[in-house]
C-alpha positions in Angstrom: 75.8 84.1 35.6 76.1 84.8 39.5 79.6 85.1 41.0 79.9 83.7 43.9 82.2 85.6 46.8 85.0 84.0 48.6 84.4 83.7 52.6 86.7 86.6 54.3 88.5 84.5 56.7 87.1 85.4 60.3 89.2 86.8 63.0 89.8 84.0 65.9 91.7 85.2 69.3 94.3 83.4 71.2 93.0 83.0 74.3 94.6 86.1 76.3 93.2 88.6 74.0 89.8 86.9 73.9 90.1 87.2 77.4 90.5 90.9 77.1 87.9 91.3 75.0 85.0 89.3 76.7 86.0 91.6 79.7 85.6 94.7 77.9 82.1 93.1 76.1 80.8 92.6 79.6 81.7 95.9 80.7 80.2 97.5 77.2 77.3 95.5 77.8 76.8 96.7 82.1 77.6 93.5 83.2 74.1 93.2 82.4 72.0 90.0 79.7 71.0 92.4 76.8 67.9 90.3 76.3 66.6 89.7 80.4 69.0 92.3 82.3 69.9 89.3 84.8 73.0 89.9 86.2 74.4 86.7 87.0 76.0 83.7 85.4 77.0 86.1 82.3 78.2 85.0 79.1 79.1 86.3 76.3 77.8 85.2 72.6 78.5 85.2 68.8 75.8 87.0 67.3 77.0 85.6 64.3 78.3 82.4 65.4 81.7 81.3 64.6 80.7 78.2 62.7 79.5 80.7 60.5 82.2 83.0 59.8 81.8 85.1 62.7 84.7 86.6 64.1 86.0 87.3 67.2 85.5 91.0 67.1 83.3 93.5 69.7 80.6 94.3 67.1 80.2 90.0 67.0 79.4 89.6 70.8 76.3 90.6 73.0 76.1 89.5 77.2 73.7 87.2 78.0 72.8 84.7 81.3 73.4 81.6 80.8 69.5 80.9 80.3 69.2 83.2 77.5 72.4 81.9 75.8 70.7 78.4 75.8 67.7 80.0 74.3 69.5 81.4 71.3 70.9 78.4 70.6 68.0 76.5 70.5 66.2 78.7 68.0 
């Protein structure tokens, strides 16, 4: 018989400490897309989204542009 696991709760910011930390992620990251190395209209994306129990934590987030954000997301 498999047991099954409960979900660990993710870890969701309030907004000022997200804030923080999509600053620091940018800066981590060069201000740079990891995937194109544009440096313009940055974001800054779940890896493992948060529909998915991904938390709001600095291993969870990677800069990309914009264009490459969209691309992820239409995988």
């Amino acid at each position: 018989m498999k047991t099954i696991r409960a979900k660990s709760p993710r870890l969701r910011l309030d907004s000022k400490s997200y804030s923080q930390l999509h600053r620091q992620v940018l800066e981590r990251d060069g201000w740079r897309c990891q995937v194109c190395g544009n440096m313009q209209n940055l974001q800054v994306h779940h890896l493992k989204l948060r529909s998915r129990s991904g938390g709001d934590v600095e291993q969870n987030l990677i800069t990309l542009c914009a264009e490459c954000h969209a691309r992820m997301h239409r995988r």
